[in-house]
C-alpha positions as CSV (number, residue, x, y, z in Angstrom):
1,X,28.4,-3.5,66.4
2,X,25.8,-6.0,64.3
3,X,26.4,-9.4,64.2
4,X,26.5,-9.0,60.1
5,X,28.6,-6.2,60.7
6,X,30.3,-8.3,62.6
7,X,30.8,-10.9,60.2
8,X,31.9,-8.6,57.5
9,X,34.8,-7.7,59.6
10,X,35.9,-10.6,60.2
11,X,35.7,-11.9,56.0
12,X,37.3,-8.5,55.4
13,X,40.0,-9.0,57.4
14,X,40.5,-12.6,56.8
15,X,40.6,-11.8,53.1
16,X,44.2,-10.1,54.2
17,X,45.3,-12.4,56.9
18,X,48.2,-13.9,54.6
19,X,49.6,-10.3,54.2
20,X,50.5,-11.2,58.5
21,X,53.3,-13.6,57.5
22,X,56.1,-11.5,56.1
23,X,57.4,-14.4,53.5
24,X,54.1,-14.1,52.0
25,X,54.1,-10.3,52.1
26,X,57.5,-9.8,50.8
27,X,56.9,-12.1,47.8
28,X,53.1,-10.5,47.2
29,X,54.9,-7.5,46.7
30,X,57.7,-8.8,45.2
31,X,55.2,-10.4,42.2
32,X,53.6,-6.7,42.0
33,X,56.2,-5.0,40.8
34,X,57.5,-8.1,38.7
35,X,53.8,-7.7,36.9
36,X,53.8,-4.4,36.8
37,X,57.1,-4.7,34.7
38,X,55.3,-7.0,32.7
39,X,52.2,-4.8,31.6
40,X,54.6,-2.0,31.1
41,X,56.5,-4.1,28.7
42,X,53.3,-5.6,26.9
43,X,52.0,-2.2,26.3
44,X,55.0,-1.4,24.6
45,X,54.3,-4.0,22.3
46,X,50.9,-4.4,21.7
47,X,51.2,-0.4,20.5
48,X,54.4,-0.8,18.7
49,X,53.1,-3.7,16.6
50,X,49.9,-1.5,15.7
51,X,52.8,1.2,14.5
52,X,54.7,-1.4,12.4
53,X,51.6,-3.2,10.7
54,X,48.0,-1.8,11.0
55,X,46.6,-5.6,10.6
56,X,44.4,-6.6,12.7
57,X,45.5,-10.2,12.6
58,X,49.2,-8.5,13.1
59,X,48.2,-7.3,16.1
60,X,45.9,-10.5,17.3
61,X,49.6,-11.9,16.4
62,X,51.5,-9.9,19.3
63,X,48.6,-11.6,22.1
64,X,49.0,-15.0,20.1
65,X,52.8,-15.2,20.7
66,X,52.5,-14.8,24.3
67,X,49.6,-17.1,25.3
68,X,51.0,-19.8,22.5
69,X,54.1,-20.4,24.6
70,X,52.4,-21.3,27.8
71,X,49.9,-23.5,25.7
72,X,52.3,-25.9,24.6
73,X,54.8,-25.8,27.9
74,X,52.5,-25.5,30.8
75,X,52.1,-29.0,31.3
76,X,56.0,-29.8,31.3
77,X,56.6,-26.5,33.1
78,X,54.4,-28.0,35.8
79,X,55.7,-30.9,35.9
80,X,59.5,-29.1,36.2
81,X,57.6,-27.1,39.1
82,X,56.7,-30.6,41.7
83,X,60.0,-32.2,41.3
84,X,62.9,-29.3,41.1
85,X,63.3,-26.9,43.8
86,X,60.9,-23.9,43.0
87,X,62.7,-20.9,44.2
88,X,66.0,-21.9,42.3
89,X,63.6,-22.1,39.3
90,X,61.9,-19.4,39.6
91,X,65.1,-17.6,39.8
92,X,66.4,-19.0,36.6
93,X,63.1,-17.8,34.8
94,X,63.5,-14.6,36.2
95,X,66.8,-14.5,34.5
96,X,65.4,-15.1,31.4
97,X,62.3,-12.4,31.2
98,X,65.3,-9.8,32.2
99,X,67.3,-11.2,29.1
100,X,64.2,-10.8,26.5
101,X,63.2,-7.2,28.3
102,X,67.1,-6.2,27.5
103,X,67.0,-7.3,24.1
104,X,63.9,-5.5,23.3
105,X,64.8,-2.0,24.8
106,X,68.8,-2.8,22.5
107,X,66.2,-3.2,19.3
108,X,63.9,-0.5,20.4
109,X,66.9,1.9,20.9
110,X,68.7,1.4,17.7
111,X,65.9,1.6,15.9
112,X,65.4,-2.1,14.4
113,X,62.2,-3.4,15.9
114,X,60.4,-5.9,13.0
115,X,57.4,-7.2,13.4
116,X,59.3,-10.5,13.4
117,X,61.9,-9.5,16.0
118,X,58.9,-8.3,18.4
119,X,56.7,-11.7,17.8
120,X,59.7,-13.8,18.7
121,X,61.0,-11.8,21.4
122,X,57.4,-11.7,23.0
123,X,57.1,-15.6,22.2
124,X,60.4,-16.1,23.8
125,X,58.9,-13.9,26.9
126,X,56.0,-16.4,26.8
127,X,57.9,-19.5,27.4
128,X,59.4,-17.4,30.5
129,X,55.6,-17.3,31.5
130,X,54.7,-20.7,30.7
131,X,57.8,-21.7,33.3
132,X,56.8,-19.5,35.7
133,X,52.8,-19.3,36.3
134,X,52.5,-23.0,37.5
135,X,55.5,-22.9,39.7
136,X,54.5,-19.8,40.9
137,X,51.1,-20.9,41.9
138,X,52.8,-24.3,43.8
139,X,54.5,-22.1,46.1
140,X,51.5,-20.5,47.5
141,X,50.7,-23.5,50.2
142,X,54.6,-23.1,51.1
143,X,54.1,-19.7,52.3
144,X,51.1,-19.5,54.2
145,X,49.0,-21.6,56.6
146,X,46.3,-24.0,55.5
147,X,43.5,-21.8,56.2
148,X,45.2,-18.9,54.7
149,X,45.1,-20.8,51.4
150,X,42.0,-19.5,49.5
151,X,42.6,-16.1,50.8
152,X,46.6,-16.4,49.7
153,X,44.8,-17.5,46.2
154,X,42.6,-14.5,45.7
155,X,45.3,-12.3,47.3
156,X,47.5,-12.9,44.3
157,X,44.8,-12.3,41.6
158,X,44.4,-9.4,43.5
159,X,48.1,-8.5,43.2
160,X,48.2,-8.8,39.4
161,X,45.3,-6.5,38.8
162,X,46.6,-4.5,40.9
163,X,49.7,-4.4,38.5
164,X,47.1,-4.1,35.7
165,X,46.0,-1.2,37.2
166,X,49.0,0.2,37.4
167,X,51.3,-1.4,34.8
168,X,49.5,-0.3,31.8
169,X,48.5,3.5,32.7
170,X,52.3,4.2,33.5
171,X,53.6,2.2,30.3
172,X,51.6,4.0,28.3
173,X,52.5,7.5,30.0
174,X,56.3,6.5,29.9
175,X,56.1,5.3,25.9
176,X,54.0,8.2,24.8
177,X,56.3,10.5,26.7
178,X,60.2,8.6,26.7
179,X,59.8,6.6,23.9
180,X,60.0,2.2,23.6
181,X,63.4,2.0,24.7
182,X,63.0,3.8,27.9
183,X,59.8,1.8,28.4
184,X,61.2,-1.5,28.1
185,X,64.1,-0.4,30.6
186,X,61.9,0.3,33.4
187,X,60.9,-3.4,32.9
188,X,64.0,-4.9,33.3
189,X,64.6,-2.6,36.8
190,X,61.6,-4.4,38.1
191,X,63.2,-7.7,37.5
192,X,65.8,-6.9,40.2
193,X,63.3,-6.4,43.1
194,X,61.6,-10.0,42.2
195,X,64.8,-11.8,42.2
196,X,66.2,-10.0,45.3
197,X,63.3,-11.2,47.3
198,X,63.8,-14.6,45.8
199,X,67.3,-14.6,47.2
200,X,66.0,-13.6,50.5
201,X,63.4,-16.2,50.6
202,X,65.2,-19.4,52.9
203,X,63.6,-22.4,51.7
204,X,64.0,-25.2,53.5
205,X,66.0,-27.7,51.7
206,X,64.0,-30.6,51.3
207,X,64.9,-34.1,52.5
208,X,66.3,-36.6,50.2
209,X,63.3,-38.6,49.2
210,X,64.0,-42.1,48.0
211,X,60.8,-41.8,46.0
212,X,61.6,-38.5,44.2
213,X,59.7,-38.9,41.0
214,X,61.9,-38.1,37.4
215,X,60.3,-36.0,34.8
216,X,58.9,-38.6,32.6
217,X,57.0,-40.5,35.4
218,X,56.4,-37.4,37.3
219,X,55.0,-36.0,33.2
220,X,52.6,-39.4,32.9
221,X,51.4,-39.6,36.3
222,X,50.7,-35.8,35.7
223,X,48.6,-36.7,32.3
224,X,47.2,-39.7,34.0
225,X,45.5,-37.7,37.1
226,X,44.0,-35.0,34.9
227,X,42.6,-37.8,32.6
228,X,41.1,-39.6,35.6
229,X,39.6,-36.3,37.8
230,X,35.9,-35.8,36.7
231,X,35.6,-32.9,39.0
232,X,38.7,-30.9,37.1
233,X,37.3,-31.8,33.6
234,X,34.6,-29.6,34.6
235,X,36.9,-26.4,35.3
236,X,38.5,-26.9,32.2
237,X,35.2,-27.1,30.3
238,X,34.2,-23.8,31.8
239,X,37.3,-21.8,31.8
240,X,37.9,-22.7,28.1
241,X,34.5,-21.6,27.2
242,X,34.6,-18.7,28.8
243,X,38.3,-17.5,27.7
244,X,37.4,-18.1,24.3
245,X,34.7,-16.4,23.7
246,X,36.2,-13.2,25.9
247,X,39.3,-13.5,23.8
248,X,37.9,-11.3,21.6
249,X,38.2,-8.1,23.7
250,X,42.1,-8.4,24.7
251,X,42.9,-9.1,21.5
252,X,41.3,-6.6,19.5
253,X,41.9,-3.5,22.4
254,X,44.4,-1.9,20.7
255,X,42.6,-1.5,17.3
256,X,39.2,-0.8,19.9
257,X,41.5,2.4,21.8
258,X,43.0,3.7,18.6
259,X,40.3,2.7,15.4
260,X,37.2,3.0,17.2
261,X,37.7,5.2,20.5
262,X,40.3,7.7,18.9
263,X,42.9,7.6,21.1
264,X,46.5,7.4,21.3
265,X,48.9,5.2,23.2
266,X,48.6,7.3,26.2
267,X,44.8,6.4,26.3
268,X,45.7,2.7,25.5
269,X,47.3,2.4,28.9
270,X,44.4,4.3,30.9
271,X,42.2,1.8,29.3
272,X,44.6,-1.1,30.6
273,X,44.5,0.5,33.9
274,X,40.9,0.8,34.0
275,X,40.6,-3.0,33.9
276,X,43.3,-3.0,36.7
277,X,41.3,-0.8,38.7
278,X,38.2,-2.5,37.9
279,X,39.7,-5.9,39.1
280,X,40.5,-4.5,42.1
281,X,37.6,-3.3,43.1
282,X,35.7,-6.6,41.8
283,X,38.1,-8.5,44.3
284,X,37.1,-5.9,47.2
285,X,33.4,-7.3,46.5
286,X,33.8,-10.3,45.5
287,X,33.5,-11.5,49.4
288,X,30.2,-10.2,49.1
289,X,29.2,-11.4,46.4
290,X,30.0,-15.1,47.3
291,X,27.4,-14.3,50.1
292,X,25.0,-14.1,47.5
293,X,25.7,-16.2,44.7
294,X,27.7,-19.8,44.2
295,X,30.8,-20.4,41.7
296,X,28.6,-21.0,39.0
297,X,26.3,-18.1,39.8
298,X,30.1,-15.7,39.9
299,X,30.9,-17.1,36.6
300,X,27.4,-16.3,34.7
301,X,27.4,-12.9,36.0
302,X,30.6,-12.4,34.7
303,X,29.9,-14.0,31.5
304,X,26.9,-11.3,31.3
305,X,28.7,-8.2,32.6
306,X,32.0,-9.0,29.7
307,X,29.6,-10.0,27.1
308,X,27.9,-6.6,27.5
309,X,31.5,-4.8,27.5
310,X,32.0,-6.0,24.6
311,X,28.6,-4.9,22.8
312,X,29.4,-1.5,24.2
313,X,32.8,-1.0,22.8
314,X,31.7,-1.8,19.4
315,X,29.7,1.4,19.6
316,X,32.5,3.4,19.4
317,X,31.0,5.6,22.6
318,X,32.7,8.7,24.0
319,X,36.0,7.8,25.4
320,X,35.3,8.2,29.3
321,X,32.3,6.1,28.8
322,X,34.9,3.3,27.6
323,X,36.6,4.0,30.3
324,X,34.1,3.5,32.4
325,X,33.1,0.0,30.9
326,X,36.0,-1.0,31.2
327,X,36.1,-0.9,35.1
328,X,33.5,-2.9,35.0
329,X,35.2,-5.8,32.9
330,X,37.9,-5.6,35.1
331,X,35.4,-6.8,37.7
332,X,34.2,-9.2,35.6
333,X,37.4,-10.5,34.6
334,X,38.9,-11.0,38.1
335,X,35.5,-12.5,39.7
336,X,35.9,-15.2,36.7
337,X,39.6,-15.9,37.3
338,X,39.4,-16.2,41.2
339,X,36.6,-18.4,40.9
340,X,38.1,-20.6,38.4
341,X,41.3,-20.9,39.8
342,X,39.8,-20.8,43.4
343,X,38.1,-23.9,41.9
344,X,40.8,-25.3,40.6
345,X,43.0,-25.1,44.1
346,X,40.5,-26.2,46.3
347,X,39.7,-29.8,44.4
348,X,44.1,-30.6,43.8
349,X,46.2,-32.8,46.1
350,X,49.6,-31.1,47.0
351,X,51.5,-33.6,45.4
352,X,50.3,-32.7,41.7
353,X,48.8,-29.0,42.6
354,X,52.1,-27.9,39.9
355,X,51.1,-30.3,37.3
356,X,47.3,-29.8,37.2
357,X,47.5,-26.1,37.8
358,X,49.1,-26.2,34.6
359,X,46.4,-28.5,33.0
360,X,44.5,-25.5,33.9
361,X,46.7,-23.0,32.5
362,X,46.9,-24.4,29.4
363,X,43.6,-24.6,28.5
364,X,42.9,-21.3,29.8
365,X,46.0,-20.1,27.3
366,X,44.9,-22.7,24.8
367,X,41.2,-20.9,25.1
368,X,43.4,-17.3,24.6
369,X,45.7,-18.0,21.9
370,X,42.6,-19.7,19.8
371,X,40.3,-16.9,20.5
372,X,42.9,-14.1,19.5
373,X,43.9,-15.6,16.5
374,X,40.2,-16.5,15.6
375,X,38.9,-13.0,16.9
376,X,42.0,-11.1,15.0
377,X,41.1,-13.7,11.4
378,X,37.3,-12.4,12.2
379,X,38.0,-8.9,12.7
380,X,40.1,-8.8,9.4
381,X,37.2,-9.8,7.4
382,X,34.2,-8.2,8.6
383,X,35.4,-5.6,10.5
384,X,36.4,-5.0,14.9
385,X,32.6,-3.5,15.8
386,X,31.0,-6.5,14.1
387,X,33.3,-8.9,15.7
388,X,33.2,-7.6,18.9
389,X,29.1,-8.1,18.9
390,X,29.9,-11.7,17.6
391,X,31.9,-12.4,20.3
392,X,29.8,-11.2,23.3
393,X,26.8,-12.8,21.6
394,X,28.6,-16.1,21.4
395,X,29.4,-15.3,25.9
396,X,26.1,-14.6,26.9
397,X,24.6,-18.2,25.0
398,X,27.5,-20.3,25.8
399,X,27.6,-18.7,28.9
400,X,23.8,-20.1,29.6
401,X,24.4,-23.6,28.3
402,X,27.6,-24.2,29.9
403,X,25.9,-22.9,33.4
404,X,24.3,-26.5,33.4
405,X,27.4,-27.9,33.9
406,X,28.0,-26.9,37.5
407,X,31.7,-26.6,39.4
408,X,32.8,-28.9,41.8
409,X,32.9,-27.4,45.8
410,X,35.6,-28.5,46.6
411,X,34.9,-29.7,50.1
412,X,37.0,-32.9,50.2
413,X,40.1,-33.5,52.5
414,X,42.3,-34.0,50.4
415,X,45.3,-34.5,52.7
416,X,47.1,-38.2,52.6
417,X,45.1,-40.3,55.4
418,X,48.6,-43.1,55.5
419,X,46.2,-45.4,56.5
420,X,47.5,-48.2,54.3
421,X,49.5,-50.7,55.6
422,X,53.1,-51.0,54.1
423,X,53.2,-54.0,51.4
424,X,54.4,-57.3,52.6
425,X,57.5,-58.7,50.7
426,X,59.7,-61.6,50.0
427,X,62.7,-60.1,49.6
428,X,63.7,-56.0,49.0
429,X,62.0,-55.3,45.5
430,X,63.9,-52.7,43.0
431,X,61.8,-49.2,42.6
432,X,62.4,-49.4,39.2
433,X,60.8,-53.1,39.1
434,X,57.5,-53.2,37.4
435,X,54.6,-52.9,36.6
436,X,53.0,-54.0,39.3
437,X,49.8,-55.9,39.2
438,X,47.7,-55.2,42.8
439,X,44.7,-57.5,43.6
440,X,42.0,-57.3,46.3
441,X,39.7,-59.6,46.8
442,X,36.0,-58.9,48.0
443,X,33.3,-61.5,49.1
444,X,29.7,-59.4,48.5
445,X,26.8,-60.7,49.0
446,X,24.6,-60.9,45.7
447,X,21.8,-58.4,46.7
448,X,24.6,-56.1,48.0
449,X,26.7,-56.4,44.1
450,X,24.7,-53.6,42.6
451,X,25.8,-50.9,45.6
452,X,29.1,-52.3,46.1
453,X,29.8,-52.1,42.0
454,X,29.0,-48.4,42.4
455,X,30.9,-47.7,45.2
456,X,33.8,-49.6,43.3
457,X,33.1,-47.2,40.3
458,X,33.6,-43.9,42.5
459,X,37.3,-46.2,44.1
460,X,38.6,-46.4,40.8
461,X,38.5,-43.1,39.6
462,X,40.6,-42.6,42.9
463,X,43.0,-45.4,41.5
464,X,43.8,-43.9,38.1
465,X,44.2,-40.6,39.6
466,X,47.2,-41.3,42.1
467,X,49.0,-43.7,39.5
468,X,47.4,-46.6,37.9
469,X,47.0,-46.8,34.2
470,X,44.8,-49.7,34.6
471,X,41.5,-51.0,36.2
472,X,39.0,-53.1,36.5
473,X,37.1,-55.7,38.2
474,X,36.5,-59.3,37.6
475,X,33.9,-62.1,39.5
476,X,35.0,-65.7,40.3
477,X,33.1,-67.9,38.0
478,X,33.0,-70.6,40.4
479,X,32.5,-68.3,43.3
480,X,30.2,-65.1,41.9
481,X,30.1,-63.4,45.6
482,X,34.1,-63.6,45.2
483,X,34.8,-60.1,43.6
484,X,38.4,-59.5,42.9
485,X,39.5,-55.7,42.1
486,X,42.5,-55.2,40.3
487,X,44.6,-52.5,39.2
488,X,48.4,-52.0,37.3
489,X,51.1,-49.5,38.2
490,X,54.2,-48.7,36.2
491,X,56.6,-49.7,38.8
492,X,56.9,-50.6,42.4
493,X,58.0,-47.1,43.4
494,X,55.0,-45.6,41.5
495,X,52.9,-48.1,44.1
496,X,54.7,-46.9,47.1
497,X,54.1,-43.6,45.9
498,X,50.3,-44.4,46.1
499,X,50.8,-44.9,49.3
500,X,51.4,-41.2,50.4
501,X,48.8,-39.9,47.7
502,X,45.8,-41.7,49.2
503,X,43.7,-38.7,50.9
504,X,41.5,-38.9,53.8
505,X,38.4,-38.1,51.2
506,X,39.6,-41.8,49.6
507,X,39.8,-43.1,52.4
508,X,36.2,-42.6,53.4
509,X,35.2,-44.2,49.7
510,X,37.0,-46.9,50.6
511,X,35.4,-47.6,53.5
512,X,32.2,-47.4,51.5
513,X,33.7,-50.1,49.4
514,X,34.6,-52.3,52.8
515,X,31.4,-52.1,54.1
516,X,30.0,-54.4,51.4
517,X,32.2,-56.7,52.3
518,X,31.4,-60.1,53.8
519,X,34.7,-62.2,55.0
520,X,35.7,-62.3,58.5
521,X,38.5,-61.0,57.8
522,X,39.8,-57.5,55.9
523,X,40.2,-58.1,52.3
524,X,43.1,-60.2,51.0
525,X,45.6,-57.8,48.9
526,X,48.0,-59.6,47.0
527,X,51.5,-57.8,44.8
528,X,52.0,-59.2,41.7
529,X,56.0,-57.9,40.0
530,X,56.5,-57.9,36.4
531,X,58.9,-61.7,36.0
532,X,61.9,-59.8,34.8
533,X,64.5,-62.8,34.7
534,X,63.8,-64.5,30.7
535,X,66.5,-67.1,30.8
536,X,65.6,-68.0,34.5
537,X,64.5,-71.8,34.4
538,X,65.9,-72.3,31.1
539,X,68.2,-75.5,30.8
């Protein structure tokens, strides 16, 4: 065998080394059949609304209601997802997509579906979503080795296509043949398998931790690390860009498979399942392709290959050409969303993966719910062929521009170094004391103040990202080569909890900082506490 043969092997199987640890497997396939459910059920519908009002905006409406959800509740939903055990939680959520599944087959089966029941219902299924996609993402790192990660990561987007594949095809056969109540049954039997395996799945019970954060803290420090990480502004940027402007397709499909293509509801689903199928197959290459082309390289070509979807549905062509297009904008669509979220993993600290991961999904449901009611406002007024040529010529430009702006690698060890010394103190200070005022004081040579003041510029974006809501840096007018760094906290545990967020890749800034600096000694840090005692001194 050739070395590159060799090598191909090796990727190939590494790709499916997760599948090895049977936690992982059981729960992969577990989360198959739970999204298989799911595409059965949104075929339902996304065809039923098109049967109740032939708007397009009424459809857009039905895509709207589920993306909207997870828009607004992501972020609290991730922050629910770091500091509440996960696999009770995802339980409960389970629970709840069962309940909205049931309702909609009752409705369905005594004949009273509305177009307001089916919005609601399908925004109540989206807050179900917006609970569960961070929390199910956090999990990941719980279930598989380190090195298993990114392959765990691309596993699962491989395991919802692979639903989408499926899912749609048979919801369409099953509504077109059984009828919407029958449909939205066999959803609710797949909701058993996912919350058996959850049962089955052990998880450790964690150890009390004296620093557990609380939801509001656990919210701001959330908020505070996504304002302060340069390298995930850039994701967001690109993933909202991108979802916007691709928006257009899922949104209008419906209208595309019956107004344009001629087909029924039958053909709706094989069109679903071509994108399934597609994705898989994009997934099977995209190993290869990352031999040949970068992140931002994956997400161009993408950009290019959906844009020009897009220009070829508005042609109305034969149906098993649109078929055929649409395998390849499943490819398209999975080789954007592994990179993205690929990205998005590989640059987060465990101890807010849940929160930012939901930063992430927000905007990239933000970007959905925009573009479909946009898309579905657009297609009203000048017509679906028109705006689906808008909208891919609107990808391939932004798609250009935004290539410019290039993704982080995400090469950094990020996990905690511990190598800061435990603060000294008086006395045993509340956690809830605070805020907390840290000082360090430098002495920098003056020809060294220009490198050590960038150095300190790179430190503090480390600070504000693992807690502080304030920074700077200050010179001692008497003494200039006397630097003193400061920085605030909201309370004394929110400093200790610094302490176990510092990563090895800030630890090797700060010793960029140290080496600037010129006292015998190591730098003096000093704890300054909030004087909470007002009548203290008072005669």
């Amino acid at each position: 065998m050739s070395k590159e043969s060799s090598q191909s092997v090796s990727a190939s199987a590494g790709s499916f080394a997760p599948l090895r640890q049977t936690l992982f497997a059981v729960l992969w396939i577990a989360t198959i059949i739970g999204n298989t459910g799911s595409f059965i059920r949104d075929v339902a519908s996304a065809w039923i609304m098109t049967d109740l009002s032939p708007s397009p905006a009424a459809v857009a409406l039905v895509q709207a209601a589920a993306t909207l959800p997870i828009f607004l509740l992501a972020i609290p939903a991730g922050v629910l997802s770091d500091i509440l055990d996960r696999r009770k939680f995802l339980i409960a959520i389970q629970l709840l997509l069962a309940s909205v599944s049931i309702c909609l087959m009752l409705l369905s089966y005594a004949g009273l579906q509305s177009v307001a029941s089916l919005v609601a219902l399908t925004f109540l299924g989206g807050i179900g979503a917006a609970l569960m996609g961070p929390t199910w993402q956090a999990i990941v790192p719980e279930l598989v080795e380190k090195k298993d990660l990114k392959n765990a990561v691309a596993l699962n987007s491989l395991g919802i296509n692979i639903a989408r594949a499926i899912g749609p095809a048979l919801g369409g056969l099953i509504l077109a043949s059984l009828g919407a109540a029958f449909t939205y049954g066999v959803d609710v039997i797949t909701y058993v398998f996912v919350i058996s395996a959850l049962l089955w799945w052990r998880r450790p019970v964690a150890a009390q931790d004296v620093l557990a954060e609380r939801f509001p803290g656990a919210f701001r420090a959330g908020l505070r690390y996504a304002r302060a990480s340069r390298e995930l502004h850039v994701v967001l940027v690109r993933a909202f860009v991108f979802f916007a402007l691709a928006s257009s397709v899922w949104a209008l499909l419906p209208l595309v498979a019956r107004g344009l293509l001629g087909g029924g509801a039958g053909f709706y689903g094989i069109l679903l399942g071509a994108v399934g199928l597609g994705a898989i197959a994009g997934a099977i290459i995209l190993p290869k392709l990352r031999e040949r082309l970068n992140a931002d390289g994956l997400l161009l070509a993408a950009a290019l290959v959906t844009a020009s979807v897009m220009a070829f549905l508005s042609l109305a062509p034969p149906q098993w050409m649109a078929v055929a297009a649409l395998l390849a904008l499943g490819a398209a669509w999975i080789i954007a969303l592994t990179t993205l979220n690929g990205v998005a993993q590989s640059i987060l600290p465990n101890w807010v993966r849940g929160r930012s991961l939901a930063v992430y999904l927000t905007v990239f449901n933000g970007a959905m719910t925009a573009g479909s009611l946009s898309w579905g406002a657009v297609a009203t007024l000048i017509g679906v062929p028109f705006t689906l040529l808008a909208g891919a010529a609107g990808l391939v430009a932004v798609g250009l521009v935004a290539h410019r702006l290039k993704l982080p690698k995400g090469e950094a060890d990020l996990v905690p170094s511990r190598h800061w010394p435990e603060p000294l103190t008086a006395a045993p200070v509340e956690h809830d004391r605070g805020p907390v005022l840290i000082q360090i004081e430098y002495r920098v040579a003056t020809e060294d103040r220009a490198d050590f003041l960038k150095a300190l510029a790179r430190l503090s974006s480390e600070r504000r990202r693992d807690g502080a809501y304030a920074w700077g840096i200050t010179e001692d007018a008497a003494d200039p080569e006397l630097m003193l760094e400061w920085f605030q906290v909201e309370s004394w545990a929110e400093h200790l909890r610094q302490h176990h967020r510092v990563s090895k890749a800030d630890a090797d800034i700060q010793s960029e900082v140290l080496r600037f600096h010129r006292g015998e000694a190591r730098p003096v840090v000093r704890h300054f506490l909030a004087f909470n005692h007002p009548n203290e001194g008072r005669a």
